[in-house]
N, CA and C of each residue as an Amber inpcrd file, in Angstrom:
protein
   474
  31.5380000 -41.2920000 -12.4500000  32.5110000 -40.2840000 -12.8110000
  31.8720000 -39.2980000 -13.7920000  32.1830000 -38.0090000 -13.3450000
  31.4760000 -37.3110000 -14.1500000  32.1460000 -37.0070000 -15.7020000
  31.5630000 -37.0960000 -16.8220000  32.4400000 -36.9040000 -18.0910000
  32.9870000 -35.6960000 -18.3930000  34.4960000 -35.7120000 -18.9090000
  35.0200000 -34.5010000 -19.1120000  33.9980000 -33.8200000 -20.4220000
  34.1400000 -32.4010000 -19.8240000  33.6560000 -31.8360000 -21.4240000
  34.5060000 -30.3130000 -21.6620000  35.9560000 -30.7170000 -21.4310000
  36.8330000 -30.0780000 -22.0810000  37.2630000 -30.2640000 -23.0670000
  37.3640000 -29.4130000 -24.4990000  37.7020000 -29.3150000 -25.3950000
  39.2230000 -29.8600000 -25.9070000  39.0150000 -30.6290000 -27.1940000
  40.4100000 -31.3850000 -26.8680000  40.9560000 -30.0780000 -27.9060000
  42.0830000 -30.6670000 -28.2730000  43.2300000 -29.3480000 -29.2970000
  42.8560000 -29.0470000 -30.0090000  42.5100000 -29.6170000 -30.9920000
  41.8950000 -29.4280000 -32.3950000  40.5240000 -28.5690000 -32.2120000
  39.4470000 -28.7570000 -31.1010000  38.0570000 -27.9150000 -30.9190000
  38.9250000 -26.1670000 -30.4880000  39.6790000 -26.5120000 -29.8060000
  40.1300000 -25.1550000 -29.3420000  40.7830000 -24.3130000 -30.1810000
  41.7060000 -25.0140000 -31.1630000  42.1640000 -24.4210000 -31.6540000
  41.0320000 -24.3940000 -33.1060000  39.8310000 -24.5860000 -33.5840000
  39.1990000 -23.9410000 -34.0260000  38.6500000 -22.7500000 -33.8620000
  37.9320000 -22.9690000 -32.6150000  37.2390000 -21.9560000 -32.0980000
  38.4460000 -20.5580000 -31.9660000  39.5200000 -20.4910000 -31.1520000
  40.2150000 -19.5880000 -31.3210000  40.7820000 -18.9790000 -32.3340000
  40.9110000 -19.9400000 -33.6010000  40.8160000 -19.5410000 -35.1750000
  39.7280000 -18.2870000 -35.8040000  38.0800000 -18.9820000 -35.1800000
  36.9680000 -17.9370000 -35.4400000  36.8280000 -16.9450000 -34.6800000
  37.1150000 -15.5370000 -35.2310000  36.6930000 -14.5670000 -34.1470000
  35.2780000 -13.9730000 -34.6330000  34.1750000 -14.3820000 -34.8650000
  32.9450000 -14.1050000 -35.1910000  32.5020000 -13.1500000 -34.0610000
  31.6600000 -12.2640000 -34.6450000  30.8250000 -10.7030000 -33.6440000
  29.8440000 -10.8820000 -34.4740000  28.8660000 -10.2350000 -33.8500000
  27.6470000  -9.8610000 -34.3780000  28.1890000  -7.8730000 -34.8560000
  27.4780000  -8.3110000 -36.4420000  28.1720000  -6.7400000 -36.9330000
  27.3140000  -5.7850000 -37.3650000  27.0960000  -4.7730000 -37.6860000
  26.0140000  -3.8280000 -38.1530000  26.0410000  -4.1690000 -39.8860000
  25.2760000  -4.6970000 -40.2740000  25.6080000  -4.7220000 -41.8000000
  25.8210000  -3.6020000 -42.3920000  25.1320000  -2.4630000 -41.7110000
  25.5920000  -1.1540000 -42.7860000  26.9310000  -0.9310000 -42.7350000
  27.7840000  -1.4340000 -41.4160000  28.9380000  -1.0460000 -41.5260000
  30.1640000  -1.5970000 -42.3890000  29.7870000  -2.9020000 -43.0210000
  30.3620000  -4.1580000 -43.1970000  29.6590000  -4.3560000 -44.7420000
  28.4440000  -4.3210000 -45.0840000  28.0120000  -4.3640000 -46.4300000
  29.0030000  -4.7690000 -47.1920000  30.1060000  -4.3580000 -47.8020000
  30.9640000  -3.9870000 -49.0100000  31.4080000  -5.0410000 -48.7060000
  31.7990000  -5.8010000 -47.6310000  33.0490000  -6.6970000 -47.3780000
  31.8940000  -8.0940000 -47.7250000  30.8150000  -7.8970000 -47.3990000
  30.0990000  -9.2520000 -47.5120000  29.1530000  -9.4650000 -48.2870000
  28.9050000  -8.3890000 -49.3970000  28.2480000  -8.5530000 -50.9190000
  28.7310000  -9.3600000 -51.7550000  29.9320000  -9.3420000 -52.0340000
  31.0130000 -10.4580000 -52.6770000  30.2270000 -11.3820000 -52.5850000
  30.1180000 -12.0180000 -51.1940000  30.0160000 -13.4120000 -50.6700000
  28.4850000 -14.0000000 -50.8940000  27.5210000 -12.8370000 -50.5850000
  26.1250000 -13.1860000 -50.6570000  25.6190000 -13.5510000 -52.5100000
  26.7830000 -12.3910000 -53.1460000  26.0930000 -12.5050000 -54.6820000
  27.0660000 -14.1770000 -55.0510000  28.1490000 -14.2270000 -54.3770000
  28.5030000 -15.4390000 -55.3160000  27.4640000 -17.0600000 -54.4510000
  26.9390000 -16.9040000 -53.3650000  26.6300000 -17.2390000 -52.7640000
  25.1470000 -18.0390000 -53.7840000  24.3320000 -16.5170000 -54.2710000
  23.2240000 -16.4820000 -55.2050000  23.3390000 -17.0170000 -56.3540000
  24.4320000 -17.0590000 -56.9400000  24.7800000 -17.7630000 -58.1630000
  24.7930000 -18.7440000 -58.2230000  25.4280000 -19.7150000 -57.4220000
  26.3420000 -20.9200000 -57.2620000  24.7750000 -22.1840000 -57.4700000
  23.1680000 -21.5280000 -57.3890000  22.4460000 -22.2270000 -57.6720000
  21.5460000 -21.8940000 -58.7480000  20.9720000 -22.1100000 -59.0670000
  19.8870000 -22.1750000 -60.3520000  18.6940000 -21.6020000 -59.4210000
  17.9230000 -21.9970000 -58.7640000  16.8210000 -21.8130000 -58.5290000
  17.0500000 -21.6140000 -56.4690000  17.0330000 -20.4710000 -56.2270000
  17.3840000 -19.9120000 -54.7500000  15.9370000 -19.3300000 -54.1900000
  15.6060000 -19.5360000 -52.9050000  14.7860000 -19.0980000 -52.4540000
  14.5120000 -17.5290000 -51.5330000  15.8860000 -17.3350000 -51.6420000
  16.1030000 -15.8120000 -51.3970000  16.6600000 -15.0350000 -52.2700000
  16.8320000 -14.0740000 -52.2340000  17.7680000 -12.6860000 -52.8550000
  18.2450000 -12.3090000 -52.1090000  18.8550000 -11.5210000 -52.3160000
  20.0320000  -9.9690000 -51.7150000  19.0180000  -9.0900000 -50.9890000
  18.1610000  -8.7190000 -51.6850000  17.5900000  -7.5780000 -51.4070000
  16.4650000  -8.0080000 -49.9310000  16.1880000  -9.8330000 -49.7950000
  15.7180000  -9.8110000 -49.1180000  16.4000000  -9.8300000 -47.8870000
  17.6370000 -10.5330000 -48.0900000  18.4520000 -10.7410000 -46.8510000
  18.9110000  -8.7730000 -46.0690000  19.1370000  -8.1910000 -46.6510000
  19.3140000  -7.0870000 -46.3610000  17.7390000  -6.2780000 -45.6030000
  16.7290000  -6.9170000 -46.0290000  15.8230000  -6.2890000 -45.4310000
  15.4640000  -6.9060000 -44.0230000  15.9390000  -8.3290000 -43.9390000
  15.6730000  -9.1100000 -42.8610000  17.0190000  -8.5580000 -41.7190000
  17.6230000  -7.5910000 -42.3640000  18.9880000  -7.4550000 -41.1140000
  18.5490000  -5.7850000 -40.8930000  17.8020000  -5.1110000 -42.0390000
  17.6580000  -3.5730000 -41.5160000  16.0280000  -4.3140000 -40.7390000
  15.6220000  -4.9280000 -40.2730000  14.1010000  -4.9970000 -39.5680000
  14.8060000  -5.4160000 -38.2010000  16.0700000  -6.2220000 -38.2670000
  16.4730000  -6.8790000 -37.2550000  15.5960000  -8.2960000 -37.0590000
  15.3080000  -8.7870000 -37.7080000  14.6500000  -9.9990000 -37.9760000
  15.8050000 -11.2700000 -38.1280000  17.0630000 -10.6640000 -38.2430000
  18.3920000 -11.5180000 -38.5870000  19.7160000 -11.0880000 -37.9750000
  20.5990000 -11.9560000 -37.5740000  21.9090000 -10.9550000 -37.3930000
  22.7290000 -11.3560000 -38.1820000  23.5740000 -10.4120000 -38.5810000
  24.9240000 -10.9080000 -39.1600000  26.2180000 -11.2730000 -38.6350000
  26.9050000 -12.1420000 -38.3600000  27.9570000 -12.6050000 -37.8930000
  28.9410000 -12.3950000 -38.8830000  30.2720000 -11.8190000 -38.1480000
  31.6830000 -11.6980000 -39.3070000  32.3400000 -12.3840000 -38.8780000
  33.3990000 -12.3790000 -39.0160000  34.7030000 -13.0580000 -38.9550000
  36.1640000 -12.0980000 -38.8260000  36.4150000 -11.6230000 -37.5870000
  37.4730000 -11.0060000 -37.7800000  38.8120000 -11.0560000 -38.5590000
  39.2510000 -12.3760000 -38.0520000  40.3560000 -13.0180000 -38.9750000
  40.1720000 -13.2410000 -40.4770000  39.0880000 -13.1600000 -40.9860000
  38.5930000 -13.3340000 -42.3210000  37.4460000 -12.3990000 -42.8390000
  37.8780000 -10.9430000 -43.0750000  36.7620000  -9.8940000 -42.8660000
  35.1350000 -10.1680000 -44.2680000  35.3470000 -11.7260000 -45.3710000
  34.7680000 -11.6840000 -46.3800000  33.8770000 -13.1750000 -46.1470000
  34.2790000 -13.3300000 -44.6220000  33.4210000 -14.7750000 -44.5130000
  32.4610000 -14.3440000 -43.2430000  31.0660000 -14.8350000 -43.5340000
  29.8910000 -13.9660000 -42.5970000  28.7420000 -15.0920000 -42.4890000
  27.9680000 -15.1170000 -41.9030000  27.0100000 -15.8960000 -41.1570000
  25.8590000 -15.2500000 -40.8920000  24.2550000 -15.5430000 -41.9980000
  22.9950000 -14.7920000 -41.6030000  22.4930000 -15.6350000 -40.9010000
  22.5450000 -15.5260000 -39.5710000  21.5870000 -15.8680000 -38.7240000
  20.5320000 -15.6450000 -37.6570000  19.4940000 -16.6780000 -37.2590000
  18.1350000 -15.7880000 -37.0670000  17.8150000 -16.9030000 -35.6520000
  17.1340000 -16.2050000 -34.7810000  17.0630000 -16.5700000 -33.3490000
  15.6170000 -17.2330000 -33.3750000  14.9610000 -18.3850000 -33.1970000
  13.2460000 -18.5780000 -33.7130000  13.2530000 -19.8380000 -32.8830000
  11.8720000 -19.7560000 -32.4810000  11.1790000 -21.2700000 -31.8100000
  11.9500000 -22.1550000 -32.6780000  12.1670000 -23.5790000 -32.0470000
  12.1290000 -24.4660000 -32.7150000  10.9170000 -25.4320000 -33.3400000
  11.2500000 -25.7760000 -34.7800000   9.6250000 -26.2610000 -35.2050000
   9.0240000 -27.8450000 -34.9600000  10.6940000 -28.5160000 -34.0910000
  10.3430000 -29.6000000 -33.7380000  10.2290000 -29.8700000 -32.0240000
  10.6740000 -28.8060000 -31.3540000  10.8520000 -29.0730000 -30.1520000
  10.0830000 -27.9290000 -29.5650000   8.4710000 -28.0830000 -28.9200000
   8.1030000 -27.3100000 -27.9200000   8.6710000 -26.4610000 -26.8520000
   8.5770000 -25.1010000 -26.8350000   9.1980000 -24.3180000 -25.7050000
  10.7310000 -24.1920000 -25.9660000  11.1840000 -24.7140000 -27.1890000
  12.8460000 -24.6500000 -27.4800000  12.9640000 -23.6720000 -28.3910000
  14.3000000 -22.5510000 -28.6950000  14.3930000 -22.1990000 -29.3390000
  15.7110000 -22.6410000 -30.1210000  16.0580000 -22.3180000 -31.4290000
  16.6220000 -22.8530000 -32.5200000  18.0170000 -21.5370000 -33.1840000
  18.7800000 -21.7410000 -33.4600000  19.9120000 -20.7630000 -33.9070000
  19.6830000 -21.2750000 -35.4960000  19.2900000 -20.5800000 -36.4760000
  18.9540000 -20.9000000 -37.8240000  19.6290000 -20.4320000 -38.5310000
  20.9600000 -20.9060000 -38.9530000  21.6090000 -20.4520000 -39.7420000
  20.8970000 -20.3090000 -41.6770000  21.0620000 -19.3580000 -41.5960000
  20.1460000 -19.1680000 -42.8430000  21.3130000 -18.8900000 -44.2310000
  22.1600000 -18.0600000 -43.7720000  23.2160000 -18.1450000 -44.9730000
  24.6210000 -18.7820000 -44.0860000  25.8440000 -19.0580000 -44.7300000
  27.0080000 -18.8550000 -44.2640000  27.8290000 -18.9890000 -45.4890000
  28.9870000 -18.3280000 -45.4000000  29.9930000 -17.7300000 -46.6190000
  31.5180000 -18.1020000 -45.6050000  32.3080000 -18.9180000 -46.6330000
  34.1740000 -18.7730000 -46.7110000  34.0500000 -19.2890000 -47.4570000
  34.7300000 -18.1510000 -48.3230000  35.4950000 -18.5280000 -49.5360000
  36.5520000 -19.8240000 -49.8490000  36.6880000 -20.3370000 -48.2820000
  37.9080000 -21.6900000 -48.6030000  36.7690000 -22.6200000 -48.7660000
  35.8800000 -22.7980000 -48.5370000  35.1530000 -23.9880000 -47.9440000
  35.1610000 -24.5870000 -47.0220000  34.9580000 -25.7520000 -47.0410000
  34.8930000 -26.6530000 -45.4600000  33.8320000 -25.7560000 -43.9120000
  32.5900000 -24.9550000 -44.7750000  32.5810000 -23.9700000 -44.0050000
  31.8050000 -24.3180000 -42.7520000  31.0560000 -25.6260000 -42.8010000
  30.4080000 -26.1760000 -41.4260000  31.5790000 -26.2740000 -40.7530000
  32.3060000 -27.2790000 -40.9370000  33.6890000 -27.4410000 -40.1630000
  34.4690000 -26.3050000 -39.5110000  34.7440000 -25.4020000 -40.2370000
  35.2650000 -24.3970000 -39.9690000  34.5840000 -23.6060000 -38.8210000
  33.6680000 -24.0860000 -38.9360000  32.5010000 -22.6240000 -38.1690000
  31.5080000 -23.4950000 -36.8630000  31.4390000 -24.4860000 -36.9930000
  30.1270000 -24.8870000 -36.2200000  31.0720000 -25.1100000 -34.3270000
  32.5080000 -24.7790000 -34.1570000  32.5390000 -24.6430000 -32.8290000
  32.1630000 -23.5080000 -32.7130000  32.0270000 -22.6570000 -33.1740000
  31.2920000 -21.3450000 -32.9420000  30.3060000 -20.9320000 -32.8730000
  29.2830000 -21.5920000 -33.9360000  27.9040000 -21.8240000 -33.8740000
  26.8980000 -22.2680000 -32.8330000  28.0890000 -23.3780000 -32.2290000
  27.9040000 -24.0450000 -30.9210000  27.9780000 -23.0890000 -29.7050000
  29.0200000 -22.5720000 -29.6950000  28.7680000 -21.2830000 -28.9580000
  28.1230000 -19.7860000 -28.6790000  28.0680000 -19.7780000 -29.7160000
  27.1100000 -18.9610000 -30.2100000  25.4250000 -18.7830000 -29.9880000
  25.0370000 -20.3610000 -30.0780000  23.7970000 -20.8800000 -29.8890000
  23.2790000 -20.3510000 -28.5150000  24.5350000 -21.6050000 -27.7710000
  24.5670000 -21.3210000 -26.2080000  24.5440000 -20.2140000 -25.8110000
  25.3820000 -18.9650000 -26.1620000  25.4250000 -17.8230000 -25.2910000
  23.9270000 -16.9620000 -25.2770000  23.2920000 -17.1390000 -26.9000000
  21.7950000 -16.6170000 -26.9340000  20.7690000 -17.4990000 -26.8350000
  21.0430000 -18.3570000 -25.7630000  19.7110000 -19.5950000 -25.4960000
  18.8800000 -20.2530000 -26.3930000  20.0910000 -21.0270000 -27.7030000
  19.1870000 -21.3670000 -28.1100000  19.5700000 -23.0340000 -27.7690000
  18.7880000 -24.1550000 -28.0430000  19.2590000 -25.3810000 -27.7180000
  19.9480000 -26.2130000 -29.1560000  19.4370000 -25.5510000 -30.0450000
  19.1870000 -26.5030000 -31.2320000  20.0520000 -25.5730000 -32.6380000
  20.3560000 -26.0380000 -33.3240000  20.8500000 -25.6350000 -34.5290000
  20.3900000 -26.0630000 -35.7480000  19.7410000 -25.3670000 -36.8650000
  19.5080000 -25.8600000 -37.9930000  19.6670000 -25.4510000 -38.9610000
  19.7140000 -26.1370000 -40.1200000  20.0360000 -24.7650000 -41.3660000
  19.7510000 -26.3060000 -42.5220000  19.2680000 -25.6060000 -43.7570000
  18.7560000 -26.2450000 -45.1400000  19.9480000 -26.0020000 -46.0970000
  19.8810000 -26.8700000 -47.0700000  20.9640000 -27.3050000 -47.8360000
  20.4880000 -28.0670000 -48.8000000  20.3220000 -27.8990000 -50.1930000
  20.5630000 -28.7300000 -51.4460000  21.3150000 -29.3890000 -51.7830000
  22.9470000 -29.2130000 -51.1280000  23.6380000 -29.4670000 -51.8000000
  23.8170000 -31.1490000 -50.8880000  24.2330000 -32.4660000 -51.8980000
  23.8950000 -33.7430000 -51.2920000  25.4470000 -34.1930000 -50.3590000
  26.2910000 -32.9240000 -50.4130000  27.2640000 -33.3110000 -49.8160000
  27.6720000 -33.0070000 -48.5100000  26.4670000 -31.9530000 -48.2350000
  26.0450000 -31.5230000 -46.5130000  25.5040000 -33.2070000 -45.7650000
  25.4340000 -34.3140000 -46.2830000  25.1570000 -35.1210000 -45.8040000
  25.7790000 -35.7200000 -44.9730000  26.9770000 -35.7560000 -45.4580000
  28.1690000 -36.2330000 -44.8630000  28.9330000 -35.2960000 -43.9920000
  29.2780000 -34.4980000 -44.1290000  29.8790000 -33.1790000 -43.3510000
  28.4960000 -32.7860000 -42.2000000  27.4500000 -32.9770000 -42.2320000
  26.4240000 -32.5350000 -41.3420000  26.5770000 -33.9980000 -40.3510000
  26.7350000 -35.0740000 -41.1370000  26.7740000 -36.1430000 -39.5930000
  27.9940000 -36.0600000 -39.1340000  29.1720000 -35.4710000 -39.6890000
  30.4230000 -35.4400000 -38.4710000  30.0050000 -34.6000000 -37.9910000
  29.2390000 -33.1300000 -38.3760000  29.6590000 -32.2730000 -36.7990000
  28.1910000 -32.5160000 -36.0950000  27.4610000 -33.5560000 -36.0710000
  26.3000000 -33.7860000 -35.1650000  24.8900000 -33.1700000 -35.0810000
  24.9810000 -33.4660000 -36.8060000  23.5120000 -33.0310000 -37.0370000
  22.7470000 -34.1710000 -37.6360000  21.1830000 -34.3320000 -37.1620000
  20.3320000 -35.3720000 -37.3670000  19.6530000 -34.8790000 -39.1000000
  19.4780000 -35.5250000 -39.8610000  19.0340000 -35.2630000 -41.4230000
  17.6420000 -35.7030000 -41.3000000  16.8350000 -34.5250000 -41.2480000
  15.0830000 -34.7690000 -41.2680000  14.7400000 -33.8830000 -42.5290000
  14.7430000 -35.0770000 -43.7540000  14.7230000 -34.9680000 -45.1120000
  15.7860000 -34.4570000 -46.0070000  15.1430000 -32.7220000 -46.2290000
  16.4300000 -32.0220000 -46.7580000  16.8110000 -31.0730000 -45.8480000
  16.7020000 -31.2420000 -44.1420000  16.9750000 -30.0020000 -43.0270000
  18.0590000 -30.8630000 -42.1990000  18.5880000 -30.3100000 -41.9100000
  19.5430000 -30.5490000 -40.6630000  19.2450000 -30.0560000 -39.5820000
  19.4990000 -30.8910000 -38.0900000  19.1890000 -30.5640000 -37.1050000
  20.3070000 -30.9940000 -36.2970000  20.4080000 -29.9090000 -35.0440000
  21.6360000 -30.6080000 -34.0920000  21.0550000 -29.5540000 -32.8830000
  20.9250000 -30.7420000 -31.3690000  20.4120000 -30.1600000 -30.4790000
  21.8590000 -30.1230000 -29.8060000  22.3060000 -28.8220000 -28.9000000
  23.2370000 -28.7850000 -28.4160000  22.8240000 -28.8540000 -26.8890000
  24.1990000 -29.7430000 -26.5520000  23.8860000 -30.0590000 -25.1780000
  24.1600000 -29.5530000 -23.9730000  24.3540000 -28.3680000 -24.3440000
  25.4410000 -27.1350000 -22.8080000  25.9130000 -27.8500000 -21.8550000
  27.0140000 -28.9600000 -22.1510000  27.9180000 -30.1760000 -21.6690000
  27.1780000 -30.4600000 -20.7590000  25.6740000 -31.1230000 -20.7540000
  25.0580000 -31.8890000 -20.4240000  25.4250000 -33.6220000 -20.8120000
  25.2640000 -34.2440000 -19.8870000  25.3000000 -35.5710000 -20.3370000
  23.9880000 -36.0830000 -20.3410000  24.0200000 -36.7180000 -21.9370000
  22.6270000 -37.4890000 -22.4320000  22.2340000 -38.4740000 -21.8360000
């Protein structure tokens, strides 16, 4: 029997919650500075700035994802080989911002889709914080050190 891979209520009614686009940052800037500077704060010692993330979206080296329903919650992400899987490529979430929190949860049926629609297989993104540990193994990511990984399966059965 082949396994269902229809979305039960709760996946759907996430995903239809997120209305994420890919946005022009020049157009959008104002709405998602808020988010990047409190974003910069919230650690002591960050491996980016502002000024770089903005240069990685005017080169096109990055896209920015919004959030219609929530015009102050946004997603820097970047399209790249994967560094564990030959011939795969990877959806690298590099920043993500809501102000409520819960923001993997909130966001990763989308991410998931997202991945899929621009070929990538895999999802990853870095995190200090020790409480992505737990929230990264419910939504199905493998912990290789301090990185998260989650290969998506385009309702393939494993």
């Amino acid at each position: 029997m082949q396994p269902s891979i229809s979305q039960t209520p709760r996946q759907t009614d996430r995903r239809l919650a997120c209305h994420y686009r890919i946005a022009d940052h020049r157009e959008v800037w104002e709405r998602v500075l808020p988010g990047l500077e409190r974003l910069y704060e919230m650690h002591e010692h960050q491996d980016w700035n502002i000024e770089s993330v903005r240069k990685m979206l005017d080169d096109d080296l990055a896209m920015l994802l919004t959030d219609d329903a929530d015009p102050s919650a946004f997603a820097v992400v970047i399209l790249q080989p994967h560094p564990y899987a030959e011939n795969e490529n990877e959806l690298f979430v590099y920043l993500l911002w809501h102000k409520g929190g819960d923001v993997i949860a909130r966001y990763q049926p989308h991410l998931d889709a997202f991945a899929t629609m621009i070929g990538a297989k895999h999802i990853r993104f870095f995190s200090r914080r020790l409480a992505f540990l737990r929230v990264a193994a419910r939504t199905g990511y493998v912990m290789r050190s301090i990185e998260y990984s989650k290969e998506l399966s385009h309702g393939r059965r494993r």
